[in-house]
SEVEX-897709 format. One line per field, with one value per residue (C-alpha): residue in three letters; x, y, z; residue number from 0. Coordinates in Angstrom, 3 decimals. Each point is the difference from the previous one (the first is absolute). Example, Ala and Ser with C-alpha at 12.3 -4.5 7.8 and 13.67 -1.06 7.14 Angstrom:
BEGIN
residu <- (ala|ser)
X <- (12.300|1.370)
Y <- (-4.500|3.440)
Z <- (7.800|-0.660)
num <- (0|1)
REM end
This chain:
BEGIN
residu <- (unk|unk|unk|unk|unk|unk|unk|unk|unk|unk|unk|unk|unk|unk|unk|unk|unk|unk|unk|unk|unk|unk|unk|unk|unk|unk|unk|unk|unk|unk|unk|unk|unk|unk|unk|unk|unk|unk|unk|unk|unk|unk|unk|unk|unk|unk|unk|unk|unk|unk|unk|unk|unk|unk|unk|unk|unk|unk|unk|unk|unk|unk|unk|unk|unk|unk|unk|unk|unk|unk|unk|unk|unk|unk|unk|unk|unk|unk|unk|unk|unk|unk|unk|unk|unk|unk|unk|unk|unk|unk|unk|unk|unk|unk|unk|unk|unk|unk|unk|unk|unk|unk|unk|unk|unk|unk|unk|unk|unk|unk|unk|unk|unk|unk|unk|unk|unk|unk|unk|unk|unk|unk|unk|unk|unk|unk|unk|unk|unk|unk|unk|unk|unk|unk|unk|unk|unk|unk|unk|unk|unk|unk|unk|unk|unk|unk|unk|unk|unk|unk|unk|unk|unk|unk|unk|unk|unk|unk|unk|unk|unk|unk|unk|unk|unk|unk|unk|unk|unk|unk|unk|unk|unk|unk|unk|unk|unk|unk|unk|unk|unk|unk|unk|unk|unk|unk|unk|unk|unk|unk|unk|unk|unk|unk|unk|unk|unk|unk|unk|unk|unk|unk|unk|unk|unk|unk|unk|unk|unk|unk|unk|unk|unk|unk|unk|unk|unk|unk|unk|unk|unk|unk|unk|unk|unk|unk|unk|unk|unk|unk|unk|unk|unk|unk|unk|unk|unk|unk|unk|unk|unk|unk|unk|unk|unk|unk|unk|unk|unk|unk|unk|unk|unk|unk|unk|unk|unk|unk|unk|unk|unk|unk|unk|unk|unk|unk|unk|unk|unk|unk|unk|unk|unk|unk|unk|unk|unk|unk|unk|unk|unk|unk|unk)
X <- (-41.565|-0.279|2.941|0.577|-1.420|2.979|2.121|-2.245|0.392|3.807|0.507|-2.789|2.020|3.277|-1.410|-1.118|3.028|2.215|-2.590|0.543|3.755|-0.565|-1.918|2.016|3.254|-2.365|-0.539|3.942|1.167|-2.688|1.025|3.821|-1.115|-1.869|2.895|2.457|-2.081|-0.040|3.820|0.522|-2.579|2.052|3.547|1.778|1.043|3.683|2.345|3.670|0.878|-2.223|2.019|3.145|-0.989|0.121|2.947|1.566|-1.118|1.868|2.734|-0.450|-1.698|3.456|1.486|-1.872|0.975|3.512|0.013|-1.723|1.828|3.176|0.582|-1.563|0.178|3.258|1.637|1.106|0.059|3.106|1.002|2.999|3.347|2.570|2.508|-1.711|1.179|-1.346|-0.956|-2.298|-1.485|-0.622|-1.720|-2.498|-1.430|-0.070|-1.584|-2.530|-0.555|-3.532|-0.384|2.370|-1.954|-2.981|1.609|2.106|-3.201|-2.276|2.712|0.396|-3.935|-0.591|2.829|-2.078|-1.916|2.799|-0.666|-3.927|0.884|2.278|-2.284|-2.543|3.041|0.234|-3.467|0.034|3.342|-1.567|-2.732|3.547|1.928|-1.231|2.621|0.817|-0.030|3.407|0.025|-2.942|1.582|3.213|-1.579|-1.866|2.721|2.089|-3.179|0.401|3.406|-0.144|-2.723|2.483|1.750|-2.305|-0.382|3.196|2.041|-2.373|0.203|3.323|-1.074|-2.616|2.646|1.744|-3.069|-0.726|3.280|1.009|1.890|2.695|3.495|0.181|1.548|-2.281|-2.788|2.306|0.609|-3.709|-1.175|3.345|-1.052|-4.027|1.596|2.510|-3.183|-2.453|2.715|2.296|-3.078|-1.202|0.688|-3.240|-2.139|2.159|-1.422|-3.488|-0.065|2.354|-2.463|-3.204|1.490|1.193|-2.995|-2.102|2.459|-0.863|-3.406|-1.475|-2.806|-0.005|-0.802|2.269|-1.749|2.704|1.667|3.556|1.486|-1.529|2.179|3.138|-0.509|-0.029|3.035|1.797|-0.759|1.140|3.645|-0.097|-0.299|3.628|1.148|-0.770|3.177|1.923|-1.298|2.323|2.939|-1.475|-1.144|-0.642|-0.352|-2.255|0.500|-1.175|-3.204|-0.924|2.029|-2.198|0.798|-0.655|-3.328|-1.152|0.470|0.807|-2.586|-2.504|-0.671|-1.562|-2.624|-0.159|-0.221|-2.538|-2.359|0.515|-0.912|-2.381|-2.018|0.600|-0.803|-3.040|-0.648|0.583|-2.188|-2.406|0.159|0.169|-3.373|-1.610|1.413|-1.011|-3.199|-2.621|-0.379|-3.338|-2.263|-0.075|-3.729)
Y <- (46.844|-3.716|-1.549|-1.039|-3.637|-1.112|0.919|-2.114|-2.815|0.093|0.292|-3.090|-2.083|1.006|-0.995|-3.140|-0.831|0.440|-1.775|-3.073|0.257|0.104|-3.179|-2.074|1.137|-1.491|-3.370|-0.242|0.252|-2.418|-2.688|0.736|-0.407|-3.584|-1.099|0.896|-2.108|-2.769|-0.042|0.298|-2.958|-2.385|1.216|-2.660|0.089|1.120|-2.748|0.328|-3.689|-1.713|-2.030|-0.686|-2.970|-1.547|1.090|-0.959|-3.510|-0.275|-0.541|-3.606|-0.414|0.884|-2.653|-3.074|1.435|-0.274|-3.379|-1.172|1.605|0.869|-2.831|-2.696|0.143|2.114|-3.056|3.053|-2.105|0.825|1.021|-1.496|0.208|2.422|-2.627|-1.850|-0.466|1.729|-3.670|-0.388|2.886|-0.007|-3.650|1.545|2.166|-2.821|-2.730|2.872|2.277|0.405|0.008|2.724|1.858|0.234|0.982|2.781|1.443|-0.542|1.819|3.115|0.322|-0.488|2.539|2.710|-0.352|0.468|3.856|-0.283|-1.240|2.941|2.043|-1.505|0.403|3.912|0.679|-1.397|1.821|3.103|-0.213|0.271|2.593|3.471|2.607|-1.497|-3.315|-0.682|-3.235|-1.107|1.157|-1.564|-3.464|0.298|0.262|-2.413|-2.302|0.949|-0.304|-3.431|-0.704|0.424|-2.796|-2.142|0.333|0.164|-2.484|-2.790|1.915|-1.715|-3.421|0.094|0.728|-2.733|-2.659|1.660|-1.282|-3.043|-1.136|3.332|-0.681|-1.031|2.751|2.429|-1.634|-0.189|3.844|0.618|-1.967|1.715|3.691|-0.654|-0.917|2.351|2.941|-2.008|-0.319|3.738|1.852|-0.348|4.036|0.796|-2.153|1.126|3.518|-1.336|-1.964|2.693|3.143|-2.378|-1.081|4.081|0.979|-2.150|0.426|3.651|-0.642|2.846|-2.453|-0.888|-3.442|-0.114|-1.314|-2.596|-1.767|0.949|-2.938|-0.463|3.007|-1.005|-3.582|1.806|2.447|-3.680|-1.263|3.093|-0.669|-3.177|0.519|1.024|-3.885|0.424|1.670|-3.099|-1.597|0.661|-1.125|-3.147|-2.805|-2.548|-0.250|1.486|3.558|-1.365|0.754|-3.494|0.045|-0.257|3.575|1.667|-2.000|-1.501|2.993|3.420|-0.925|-1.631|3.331|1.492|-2.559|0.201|3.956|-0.215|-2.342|1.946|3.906|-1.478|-1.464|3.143|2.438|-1.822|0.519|3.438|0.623|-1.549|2.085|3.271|-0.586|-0.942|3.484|1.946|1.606|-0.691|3.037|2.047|-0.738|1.977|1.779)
Z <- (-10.770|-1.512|-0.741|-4.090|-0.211|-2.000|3.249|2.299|-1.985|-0.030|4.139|0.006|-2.671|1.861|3.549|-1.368|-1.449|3.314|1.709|-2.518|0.532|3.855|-0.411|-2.114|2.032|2.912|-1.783|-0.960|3.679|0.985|-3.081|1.592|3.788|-0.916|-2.239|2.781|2.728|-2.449|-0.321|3.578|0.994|-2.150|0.736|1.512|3.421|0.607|1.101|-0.297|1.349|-2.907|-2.329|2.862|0.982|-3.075|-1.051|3.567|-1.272|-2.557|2.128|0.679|-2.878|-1.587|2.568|-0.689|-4.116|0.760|1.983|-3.291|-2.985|1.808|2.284|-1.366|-3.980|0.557|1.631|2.768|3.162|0.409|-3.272|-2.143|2.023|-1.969|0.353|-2.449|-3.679|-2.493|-1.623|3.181|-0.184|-3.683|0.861|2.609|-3.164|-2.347|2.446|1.401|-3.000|0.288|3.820|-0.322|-2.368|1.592|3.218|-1.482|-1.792|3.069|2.220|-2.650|0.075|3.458|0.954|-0.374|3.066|2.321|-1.147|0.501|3.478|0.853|-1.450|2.773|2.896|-1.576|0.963|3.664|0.835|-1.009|2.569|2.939|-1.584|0.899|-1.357|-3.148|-2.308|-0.669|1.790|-2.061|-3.562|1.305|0.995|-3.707|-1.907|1.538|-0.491|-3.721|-0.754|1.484|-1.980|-3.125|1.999|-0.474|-3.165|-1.953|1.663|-1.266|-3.243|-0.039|1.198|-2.605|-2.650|0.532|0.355|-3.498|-1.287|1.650|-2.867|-0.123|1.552|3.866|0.592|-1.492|2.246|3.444|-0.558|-0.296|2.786|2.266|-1.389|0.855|3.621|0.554|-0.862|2.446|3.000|-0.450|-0.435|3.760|0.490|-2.015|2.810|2.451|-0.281|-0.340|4.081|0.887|-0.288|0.557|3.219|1.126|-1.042|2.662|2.462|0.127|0.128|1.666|1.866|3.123|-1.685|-3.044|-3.001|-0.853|3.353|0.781|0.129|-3.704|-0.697|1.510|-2.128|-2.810|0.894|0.803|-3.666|-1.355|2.156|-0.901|-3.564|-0.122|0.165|-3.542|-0.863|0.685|-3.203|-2.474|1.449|1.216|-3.035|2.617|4.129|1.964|-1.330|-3.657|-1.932|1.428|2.926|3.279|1.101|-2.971|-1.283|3.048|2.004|-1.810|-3.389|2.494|1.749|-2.712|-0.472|3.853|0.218|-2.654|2.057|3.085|-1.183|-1.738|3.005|1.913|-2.368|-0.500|3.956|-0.136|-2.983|1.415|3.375|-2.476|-1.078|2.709|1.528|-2.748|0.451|-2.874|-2.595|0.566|-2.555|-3.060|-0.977)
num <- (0|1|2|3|4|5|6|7|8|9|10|11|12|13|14|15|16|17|18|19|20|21|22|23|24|25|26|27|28|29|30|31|32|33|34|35|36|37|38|39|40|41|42|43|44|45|46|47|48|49|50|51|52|53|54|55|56|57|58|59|60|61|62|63|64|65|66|67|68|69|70|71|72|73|74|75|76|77|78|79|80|81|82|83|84|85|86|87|88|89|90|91|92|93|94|95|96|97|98|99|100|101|102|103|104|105|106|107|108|109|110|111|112|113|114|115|116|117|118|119|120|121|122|123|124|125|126|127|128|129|130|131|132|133|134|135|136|137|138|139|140|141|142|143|144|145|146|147|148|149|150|151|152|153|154|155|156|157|158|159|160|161|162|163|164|165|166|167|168|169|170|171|172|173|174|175|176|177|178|179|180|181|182|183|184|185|186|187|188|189|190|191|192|193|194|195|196|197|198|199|200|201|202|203|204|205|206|207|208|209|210|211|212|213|214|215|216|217|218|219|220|221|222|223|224|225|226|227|228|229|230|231|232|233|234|235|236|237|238|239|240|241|242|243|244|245|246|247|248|249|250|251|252|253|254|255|256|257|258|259|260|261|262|263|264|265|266|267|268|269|270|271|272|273|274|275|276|277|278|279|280|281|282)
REM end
């Protein structure tokens, strides 16, 4: 019996039409397979140390900043005994107004990259701690708190370069506040070369990444940074803000810490990448 010719023609235009579905499904995935194989051949390589070196840089960069605005155009070497009258101090504005100015505003920019240079430490501890990161978060935010150090006590400084001409006293309790912040607030870097230097002293290689005696320098600067506490009951001798324990030695370490970690870290970033193997290419 022959089947209805209107039938036949349905079943044709029906196979034909899952046969044009089939091929244009075929012709998606392939358009998806080449895009994918484009992606993949320019994905960049994988490389979790990129970016630390520079920002382990920016600790002496920060230095030589510091010797310039701070030190320098801050008249800071020492600073202005606190046995001084307020006259005297309200003439060290007046005579260097817009040395001062310039330092203070250099310092309160610059301060920033004490945090980008943590941030640099951060990533280099993380590569000795196995079970956890709290050494690393610790060591960050002690680099960021300190940071704020560096920022608002020339805040103060600043304020009183901007008004020379306001009563001595006014400007000798600026310039003694800005002090007072930069000296009593050695806690916040205390925690920040206290975890750095635990951290690397249970480094779990045979060759630790950062060399002991590096750590216990650090753990000594952290001691040491307790001499601080003397400086409010001292406005002159050797326990003052200029005295020769408390600047020469106590403030000195930081800008001697600073110098060292920053070497070694350095060192050991450079040892992490050439013991990292290089990521497979992608494709």
């Amino acid at each position: 019996m022959v089947a209805p010719v209107g039938t036949a023609t349905d079943g044709q235009e029906r196979g034909l039409g899952m046969t044009s579905l089939a091929d244009d499904a075929r012709a998606d995935q392939s358009l998806t397979n080449v895009a994918i194989a484009g992606v993949c051949r320019v994905a960049p390589t994988s490389n979790p140390l990129r970016y630390v070196r520079f920002c382990l840089w920016m600790g002496p960069t920060l230095l030589i900043l510091l010797i310039l605005f701070f030190a320098l155009l801050g008249h800071n070497i020492p600073p202005y005994s606190a046995a001084l009258s307020a006259d005297d101090i309200a003439r060290h504005f007046r005579e260097h107004t817009t040395a001062a100015l310039i330092g203070m505003t250099g310092m309160m920019v610059s301060g920033v990259l004490y945090l980008v240079w943590g941030m640099g430490i951060t990533k280099v501890m993380e590569a000795a701690e196995r079970d956890n990161d709290l050494l690393s978060r610790l060591q960050l935010w002690g680099a960021g708190f300190t940071t704020l150090v560096l920022v608002f006590p020339p805040a103060f400084w600043l304020t009183a370069a901007f008004r020379p001409e306001a009563d001595p006293a006014i400007l000798m309790m600026l310039y003694d506040t800005g002090w007072i912040m930069f000296d009593m607030a050695f806690s916040l870097t205390m925690l920040q070369v206290t975890a750095f230097a635990l951290c690397f002293l249970n480094d779990w290689r045979a060759e630790p990444l950062i060399p002991r005696p590096v750590c216990w320098f650090a753990i000594w600067v952290a001691v040491a940074f307790m001499g601080f506490c003397f400086l409010p009951f001292f406005r002159d001798g050797p326990f003052s803000r200029s005295g020769f324990f408390n600047y020469w030695v106590e403030f000195s370490l930081f800008f001697w810490a600073m110098l060292i970690l920053s070497i070694f870290t350095l060192r050991a970033l450079t040892r992490l990448q050439r013991d990292t193997p290089a990521p497979a290419p992608h494709g």
